[in-house]
N, C-alpha and C positions, 0 to 999 in steps of 0.2 A: 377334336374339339376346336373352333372355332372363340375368340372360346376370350369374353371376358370372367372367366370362374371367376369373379376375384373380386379383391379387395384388400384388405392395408394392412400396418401393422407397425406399432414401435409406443414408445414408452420409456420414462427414464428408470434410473435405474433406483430401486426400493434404499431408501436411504442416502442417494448420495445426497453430495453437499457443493454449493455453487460458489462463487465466489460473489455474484451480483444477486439481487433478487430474484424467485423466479415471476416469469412473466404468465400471467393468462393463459396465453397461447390462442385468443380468441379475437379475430378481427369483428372489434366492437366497429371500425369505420362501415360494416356494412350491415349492421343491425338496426331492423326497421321498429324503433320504440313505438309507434304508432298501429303495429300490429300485437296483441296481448300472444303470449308462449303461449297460452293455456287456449287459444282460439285458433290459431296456424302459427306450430314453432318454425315448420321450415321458411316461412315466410319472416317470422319475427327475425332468424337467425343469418337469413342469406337476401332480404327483402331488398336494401340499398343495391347490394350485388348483383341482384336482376334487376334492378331500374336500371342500373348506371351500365352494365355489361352489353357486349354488343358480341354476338357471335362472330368471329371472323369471316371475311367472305371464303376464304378455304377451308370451313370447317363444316360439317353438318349438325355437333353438337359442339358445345364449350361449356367447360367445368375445372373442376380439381385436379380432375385423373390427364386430363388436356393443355392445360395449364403447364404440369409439372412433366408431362411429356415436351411441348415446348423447348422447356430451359434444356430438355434435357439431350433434343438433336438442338440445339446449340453449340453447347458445351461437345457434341461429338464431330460438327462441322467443323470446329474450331483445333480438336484433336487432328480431322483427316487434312484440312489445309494446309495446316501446321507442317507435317507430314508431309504435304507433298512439295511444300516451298523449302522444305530443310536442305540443306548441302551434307547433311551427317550422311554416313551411309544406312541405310535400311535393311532389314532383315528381308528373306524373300517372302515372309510373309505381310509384312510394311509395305512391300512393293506390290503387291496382289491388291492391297485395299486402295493405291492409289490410282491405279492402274484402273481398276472396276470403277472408283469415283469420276478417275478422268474420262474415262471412255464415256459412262453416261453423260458427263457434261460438257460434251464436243458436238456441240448441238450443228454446227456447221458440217459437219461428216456425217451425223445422221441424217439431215435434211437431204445431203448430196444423194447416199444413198436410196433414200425414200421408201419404197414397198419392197424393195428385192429381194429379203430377207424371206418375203413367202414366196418367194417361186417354188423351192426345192421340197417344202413341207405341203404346199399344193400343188405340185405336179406328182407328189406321191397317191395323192386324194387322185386325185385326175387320172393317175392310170391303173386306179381299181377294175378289174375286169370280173367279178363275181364276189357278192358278200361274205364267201368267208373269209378272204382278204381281210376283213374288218378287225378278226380277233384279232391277228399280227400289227396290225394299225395302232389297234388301241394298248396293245403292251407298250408297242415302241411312246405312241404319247403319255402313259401313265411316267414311263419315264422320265421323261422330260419335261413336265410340269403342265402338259395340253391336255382339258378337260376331257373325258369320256363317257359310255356309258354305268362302267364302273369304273373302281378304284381301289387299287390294291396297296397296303399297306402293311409295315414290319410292326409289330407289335408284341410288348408282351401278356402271356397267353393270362386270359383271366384266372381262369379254374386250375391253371399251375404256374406260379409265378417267378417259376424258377428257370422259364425256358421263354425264347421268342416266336412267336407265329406271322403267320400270311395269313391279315385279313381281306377281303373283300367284299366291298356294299356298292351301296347305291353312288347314282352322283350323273353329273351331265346335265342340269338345269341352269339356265342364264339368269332367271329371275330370283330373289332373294329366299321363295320359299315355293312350294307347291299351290297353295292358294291364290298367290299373285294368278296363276293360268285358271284356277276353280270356280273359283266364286267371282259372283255378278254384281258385286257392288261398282257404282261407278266408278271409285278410283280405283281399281286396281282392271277396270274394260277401258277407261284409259291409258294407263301404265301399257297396256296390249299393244293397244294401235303405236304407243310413241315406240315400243321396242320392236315392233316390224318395220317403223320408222329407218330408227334405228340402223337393224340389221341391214336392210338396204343398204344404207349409205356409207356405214362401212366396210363391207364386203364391196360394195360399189368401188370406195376407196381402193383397197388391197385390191382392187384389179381381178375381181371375181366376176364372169360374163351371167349375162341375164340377172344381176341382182334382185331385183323386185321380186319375179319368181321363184328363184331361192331360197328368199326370207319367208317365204308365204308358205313354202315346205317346213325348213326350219322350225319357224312359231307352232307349227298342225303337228310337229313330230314332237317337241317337247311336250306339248299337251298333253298329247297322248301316253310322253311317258310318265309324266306327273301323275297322272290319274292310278296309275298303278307303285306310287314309288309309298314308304312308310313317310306316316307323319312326323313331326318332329319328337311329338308326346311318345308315341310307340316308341323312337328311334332312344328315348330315357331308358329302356328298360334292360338291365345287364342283362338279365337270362335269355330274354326272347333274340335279342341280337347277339348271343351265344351259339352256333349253330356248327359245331367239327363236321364237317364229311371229308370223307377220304379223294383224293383226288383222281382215285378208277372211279369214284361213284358219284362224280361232279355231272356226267350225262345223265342221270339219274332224275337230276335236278333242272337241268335244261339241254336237252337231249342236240337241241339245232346248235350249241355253242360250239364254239371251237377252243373248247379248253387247253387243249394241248398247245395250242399254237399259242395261245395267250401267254398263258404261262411259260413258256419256253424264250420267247421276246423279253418279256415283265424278266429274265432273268431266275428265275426259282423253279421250274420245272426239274432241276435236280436236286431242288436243296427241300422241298417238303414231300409229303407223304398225305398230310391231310390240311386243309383252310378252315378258317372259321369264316363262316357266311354271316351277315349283316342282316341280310335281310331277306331270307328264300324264296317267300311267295315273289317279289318283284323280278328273283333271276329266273323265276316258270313264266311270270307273265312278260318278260321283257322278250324270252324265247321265242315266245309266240308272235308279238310284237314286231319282231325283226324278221320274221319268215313272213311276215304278210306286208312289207316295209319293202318299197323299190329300193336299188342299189342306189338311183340318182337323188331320194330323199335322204338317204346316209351320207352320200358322197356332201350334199348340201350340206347337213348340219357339221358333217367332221370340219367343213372348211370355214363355218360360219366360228369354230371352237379356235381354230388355226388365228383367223383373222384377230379375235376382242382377245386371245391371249398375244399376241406379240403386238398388238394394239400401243399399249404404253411405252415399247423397247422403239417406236418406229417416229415416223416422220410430224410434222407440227399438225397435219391434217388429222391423220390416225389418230394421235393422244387427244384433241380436242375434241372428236367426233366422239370419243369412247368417253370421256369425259361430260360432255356434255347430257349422256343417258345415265350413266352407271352414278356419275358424282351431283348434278345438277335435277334432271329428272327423279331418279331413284330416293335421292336422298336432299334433294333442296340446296345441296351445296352453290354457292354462286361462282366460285373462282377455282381453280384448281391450285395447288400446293406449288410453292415454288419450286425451282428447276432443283434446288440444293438440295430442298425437304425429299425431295422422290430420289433423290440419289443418295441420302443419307440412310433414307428407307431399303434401297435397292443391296448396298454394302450390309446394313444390320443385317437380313432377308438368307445374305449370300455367305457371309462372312463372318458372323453375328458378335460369335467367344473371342473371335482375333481384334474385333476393335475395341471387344469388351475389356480383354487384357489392358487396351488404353487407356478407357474409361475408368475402369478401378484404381487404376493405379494414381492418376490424376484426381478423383474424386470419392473416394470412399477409402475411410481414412480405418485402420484397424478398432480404433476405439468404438467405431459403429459398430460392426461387427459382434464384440465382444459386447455391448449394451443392448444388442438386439437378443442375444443367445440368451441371455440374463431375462429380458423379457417373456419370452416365449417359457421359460420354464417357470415362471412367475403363471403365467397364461394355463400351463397343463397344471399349473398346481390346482387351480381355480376351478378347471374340469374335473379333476380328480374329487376335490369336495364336491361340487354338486353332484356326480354320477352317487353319491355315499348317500345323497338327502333327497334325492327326486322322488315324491311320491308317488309318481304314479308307475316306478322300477323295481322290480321285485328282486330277490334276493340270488337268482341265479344268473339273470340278466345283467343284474348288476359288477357279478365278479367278471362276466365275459366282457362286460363293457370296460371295465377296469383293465382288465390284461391287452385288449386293443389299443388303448390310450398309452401304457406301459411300453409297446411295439411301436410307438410313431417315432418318428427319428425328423427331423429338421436341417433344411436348409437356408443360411441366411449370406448374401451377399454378391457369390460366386462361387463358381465349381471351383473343388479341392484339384481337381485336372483339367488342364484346357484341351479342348476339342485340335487335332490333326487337320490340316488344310495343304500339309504337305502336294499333296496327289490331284491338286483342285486346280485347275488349268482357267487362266487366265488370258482371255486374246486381248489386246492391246488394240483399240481403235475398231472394235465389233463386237458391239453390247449385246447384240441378238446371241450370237453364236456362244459370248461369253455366259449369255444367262441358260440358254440349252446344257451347255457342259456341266455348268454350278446344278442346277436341278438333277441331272443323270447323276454328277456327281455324290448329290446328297440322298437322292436313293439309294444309290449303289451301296452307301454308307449304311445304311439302314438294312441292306437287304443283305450283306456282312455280316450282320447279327444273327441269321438262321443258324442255329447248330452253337452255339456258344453261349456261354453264361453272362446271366444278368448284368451288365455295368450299371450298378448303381451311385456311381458319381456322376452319370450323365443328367445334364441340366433340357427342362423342354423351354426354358426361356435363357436368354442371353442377359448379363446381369446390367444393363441399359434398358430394359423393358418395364414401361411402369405397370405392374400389374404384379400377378402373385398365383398359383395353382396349390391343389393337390391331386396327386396320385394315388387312386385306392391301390393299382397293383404294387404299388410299393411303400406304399401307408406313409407318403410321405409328405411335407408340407415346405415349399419353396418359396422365400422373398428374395426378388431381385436388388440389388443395390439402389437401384435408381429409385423404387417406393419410400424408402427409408428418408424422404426430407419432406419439410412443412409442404402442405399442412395434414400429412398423416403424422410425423411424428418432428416434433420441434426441441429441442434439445435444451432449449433455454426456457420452456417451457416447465410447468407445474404439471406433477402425473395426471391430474383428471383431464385434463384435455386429451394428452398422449394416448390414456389408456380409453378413451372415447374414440379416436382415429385408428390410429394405428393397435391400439389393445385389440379393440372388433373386429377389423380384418387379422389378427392372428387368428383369435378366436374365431371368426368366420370360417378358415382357411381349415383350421382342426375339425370344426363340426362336422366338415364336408366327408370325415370318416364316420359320420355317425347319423349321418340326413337317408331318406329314401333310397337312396343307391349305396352310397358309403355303406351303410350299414348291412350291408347285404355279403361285404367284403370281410374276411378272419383277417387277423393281425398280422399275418402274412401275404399278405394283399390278393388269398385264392375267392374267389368269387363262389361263394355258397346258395346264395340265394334267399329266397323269403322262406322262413323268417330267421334267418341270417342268425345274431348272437342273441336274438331274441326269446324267450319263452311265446307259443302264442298266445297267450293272455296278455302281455307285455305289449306286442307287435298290435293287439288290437287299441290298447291303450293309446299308443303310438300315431296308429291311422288316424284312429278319431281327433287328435290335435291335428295332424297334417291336413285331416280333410275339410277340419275349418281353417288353416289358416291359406286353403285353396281359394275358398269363398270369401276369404276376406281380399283380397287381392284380386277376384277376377269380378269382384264390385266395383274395381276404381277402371273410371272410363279414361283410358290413357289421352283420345285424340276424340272427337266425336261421334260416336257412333263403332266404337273399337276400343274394346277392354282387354286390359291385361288375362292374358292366359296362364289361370292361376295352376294349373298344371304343368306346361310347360317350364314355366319359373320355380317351381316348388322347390328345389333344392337348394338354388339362390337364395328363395326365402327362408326356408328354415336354417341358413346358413346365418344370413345378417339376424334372424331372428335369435339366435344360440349365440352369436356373436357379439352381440351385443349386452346380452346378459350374461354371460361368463365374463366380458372385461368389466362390464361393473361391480363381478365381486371378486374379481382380481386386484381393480384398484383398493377397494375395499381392504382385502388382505394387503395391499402394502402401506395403508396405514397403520397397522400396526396398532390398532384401537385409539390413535390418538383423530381430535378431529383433522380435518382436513382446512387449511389457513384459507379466508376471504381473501379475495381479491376480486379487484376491480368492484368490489362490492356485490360478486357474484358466488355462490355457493360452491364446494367442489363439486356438489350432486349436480347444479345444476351445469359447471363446466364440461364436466363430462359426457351429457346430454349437447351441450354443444359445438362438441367435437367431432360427434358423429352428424351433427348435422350439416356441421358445412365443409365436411369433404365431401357431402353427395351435393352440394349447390351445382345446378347444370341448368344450361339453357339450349333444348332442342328442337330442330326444327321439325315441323309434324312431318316432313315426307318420310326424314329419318325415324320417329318417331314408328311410325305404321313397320319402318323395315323390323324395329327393335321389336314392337307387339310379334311379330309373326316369325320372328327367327332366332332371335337373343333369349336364352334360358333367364337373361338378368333382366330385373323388373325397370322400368326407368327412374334413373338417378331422384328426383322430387319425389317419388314414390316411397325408396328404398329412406332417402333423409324423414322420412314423418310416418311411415307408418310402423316401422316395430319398433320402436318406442310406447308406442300405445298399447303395447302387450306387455306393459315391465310395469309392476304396482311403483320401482323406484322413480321412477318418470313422474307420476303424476303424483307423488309423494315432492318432487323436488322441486316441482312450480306451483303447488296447490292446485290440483286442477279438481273441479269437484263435475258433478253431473249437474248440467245445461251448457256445461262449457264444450267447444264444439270439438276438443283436443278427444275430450270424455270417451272410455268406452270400458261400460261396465267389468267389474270383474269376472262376470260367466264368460261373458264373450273375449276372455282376453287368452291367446295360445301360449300357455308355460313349457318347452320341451324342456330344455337345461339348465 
């Protein structure tokens, strides 16, 4: 996953008591009074914010979630410098993150060096003498972090969660999504020509002969595999992307492969017995594909894969040139991220829990922690009452759904164990080489897990990462430390705010056990299928909200002429859609029946509504924009702030919104799940 799943979460705590008053928690500076709530709230709520905001030139979007990402490689910039200007002694693990920081920022030693870092990964391309060479090719690059046709991956096993697997799917596409090569709209037969562009002039770059004609291979081969790879909608679906075959019986499925040699490279030819396949029709048609595929159109695309991935690790030309398509072109961005941000990026990436040790410890203070825990059980209490009151839940559905909600377990801040980096090899003055080991390295790590039991203290985010998941195979729901400050959750703030931010993404994060997919998943995080803990009476009830709140989303035209794919998003949405209405009766129960105190001369119904609205305040550019429509499951940010909302009777209860007001949307038409 790829993978903004996510969203927020925080809240004070039910009763406590401040010593100052509490504050709003709502940036009135940027509320536009000249737009009515009840006509456009996102606009009413975040309107000044978008006059006055200016996207960064290194950014493609700017919002809340970017914002607080910001402060937050600050604050780790200031951790690794610190660190590396100290005279104390460091641990050898203090010395790996400086070592990695400084090696990328010795910009003078990279330049010297220039391209030479591909000679030895293209002259292995170079001296293929027949394609079956290729399986071994692509193990050895799955390894090492260099794109292929497929991609194999440790995982644990759906349908038994008690063990780890060897997955393998699709993958090997340069452009953001399959469509980008399919469809004939002109921006994206644009996008075309600048990425043959492109390709050229980088591989020109990296000292690739005949460029022009390379690239012209390259672009005709990807096509050709897009055409056969799953969509992203199929690629939604647990069961169909369920597929064990044993691995005597992987020729079965693509008879021209060289499964053995793959797998034997990739490292796991002694440690499985059987894979689960991703996506099977694509490994019949890719079979086929690559027997009628010259050696010299392979040899092209493996080295066009070689060049844009060590693109970033190389020379001022290289970074600019790849920069210039992938961040400017692709995505509208104008400037690239400074030298520090991509080496702060580079250590998270590499290193992630070892700096995160730093980070916690300097900014995430135990009383978080313990105020968060407190929330979230505030948050299942709130799920627990509505699964008891949903009407349209029937009474066997309803205990299965209970006993799943009972199985979710929580994580908030940082892992209870930090991650080993003992064995992670660090070269000093060669970022290339140092970032090939770190990758090998962290497969390896991954591919250690065959044959052994679940570690579930393992974190899939480093607790510096603004964002938030959950795991059905382990039914569990993670915030990272760094989500946990305004403006999801503000500390000196009044609960309705809190539990409008940060309340909704808990609650978001918990639905996601009980959306489309989640719910497919027993309390043990085994993969059952449809209709999952459902009754089919229940599961039909089910569809029919989900399948409007498809149509209600894939009506908003994101860019012109390109609408949200209300399929692709569905589980996003039914996530802020559940999310949002479990923390308003979450807040609700921490009143305790008393009202809820005015302030600012604003209602708490209505603060809470404006809680959730302006942490989705964002300003994107369309090229980014078009990447999100066709490849992000999440809806965009303007989208996600105003529209479900309009599915909560308490919304338009709490600004008077009646019908002619353009907020208005009848009660038939409004999607209740939770």
């Amino acid at each position: 996953m790829n993978k903004l799943s996510i969203i927020l979460a925080g809240s004070l705590l039910a009763g406590s008591a401040l010593a100052a008053p509490l504050q709003s928690g709502i940036d009135l500076q940027y509320v536009d009074s000249s737009v009515r709530a009840q006509d456009d709230f996102y606009r009413h709520v975040n309107g000044r914010w978008l006059d006055i905001t200016q996207i960064p030139a290194d950014r493609s979007r700017y919002g809340s979630f970017d914002k607080l990402n910001d402060d937050t490689q600050e604050q780790l910039r200031a951790l690794v410098e610190t660190l590396a200007k100290s005279r104390m002694a460091r641990s050898a693990e203090e010395q790996k993150i400086v070592d990695l920081y400084s090696s990328f920022m010795d910009e003078a030693a990279i330049e010297a060096t220039g391209v030479a870092p591909l000679q030895l990964p293209l002259g292995r391309i170079n001296a293929m003498k027949d394609k079956s060479e290729y399986y071994t090719l692509a193990g050895h690059y799955n390894r090492v972090g260099v794109s292929t046709l497929l991609r194999g991956d440790v995982h644990q096993d759906a349908k038994d969660s008690s063990k780890y697997v060897l997955d393998l799917g699709q993958s090997g596409l340069g452009l953001p999504d399959r469509d980008y090569y399919l469809q004939d709209e002109p921006r994206f037969k644009t996008i075309r020509e600048q990425y043959l562009a492109h390709i050229t002039k980088l591989m020109t770059l990296g000292g690739v002969p005949d460029a022009q004609a390379q690239a012209k291979l390259v672009l005709d081969f990807e096509t050709a595999v897009a055409r056969i790879q799953w969509s992203r909608v199929e690629n939604r679906d647990p069961v169909k992307t369920y597929n064990v075959v044993a691995v005597a019986d992987l020729a079965k499925l693509a008879p021209g492969f060289g499964w053995q040699a793959y797998l034997t490279e990739l490292g796991a030819a002694t440690k499985v017995k059987s894979v689960i396949i991703s996506q099977p029709t694509y490994f019949t048609a890719l079979d086929t594909l690559l027997q009628q595929t010259p050696l010299t159109t392979l040899q092209a695309y493996q080295r066009w894969k070689v060049c844009t991935t060590f693109a970033p690790l190389l020379n001022k030309a290289m970074v600019d040139e790849r920069f210039a398509f992938a961040g400017k072109t692709l995505r509208g961005t104008e400037e690239n991220q400074p030298r520090w941000k991509r080496g702060i990026s580079l250590v998270n990436g590499v290193m992630g829990e070892a700096l995160g040790k730093l980070y916690v410890a300097k900014h995430f203070p135990p009383a978080s922690k313990q105020r968060m825990d407190a929330l979230v059980k505030n948050l299942i209490s709130a799920y627990r009452s509505s699964i008891d009151t949903l009407e349209w839940m029937g009474p066997d559905t309803r205990k299965r759904a209970q006993a799943k909600l009972s199985s979710f377990s929580v994580k908030i801040g940082y892992p209870s164990s930090w991650r080993d980096y003992s064995k992670l090899k660090i070269t000093p003055g060669n970022i290339t080489l140092t970032a090939v080991t770190a990758n090998e390295f962290d497969f390896q790590r991954n591919l250690d897990k065959l044959g052994k039991p679940i570690n579930r203290n393992e974190w899939e985010m480093s607790p510096q990462t603004v964002n938030a998941y959950y795991n059905p195979e382990q039914n569990v729901i993670v915030f990272p430390a760094a989500i946990l400050q305004p403006p999801f959750f503000n500390a000196a703030a009044d609960d309705a705010v809190n539990y409008g931010g940060i309340g909704a993404v808990i609650g978001h994060e918990i639905s996601h056990g009980f959306d489309d997919q989640g719910s497919q998943y027993d309390g043990n995080g085994n993969l059952v299928g449809v209709p999952g803990w459902f009754t089919a009476q229940d599961l039909e009830r089910f569809q029919s909200r989900t399948k409007a709140l498809v149509e209600q989303y894939s009506a908003v035209e994101a860019v012109p002429g390109l609408h949200i794919n209300g399929e692709l998003t569905l589980g996003e949405n039914i996530a802020d859609n559940s999310g949002l209405a479990i923390a308003y009766k979450a807040w609700q129960l921490s009143l305790k029946g008393k009202p809820a105190p005015l302030i600012d001369n604003i209602s708490g119904a209505q603060r809470f509504y404006y809680g959730w609205a302006q942490v989705w305040r964002t300003k994107t550019r369309e090229a980014e924009l078009v990447v999100q429509v066709k490849s992000d499951p999440h809806s965009p940010g303007q989208t996600r702030g105003s529209l479900p909302p309009t599915n909560l009777a308490s919304f338009f209860e709490a600004f008077n919104i009646k019908p002619g007001d353009k907020m208005y949307r009848a009660p038939a038409d409004r999607v209740t799940l939770w």
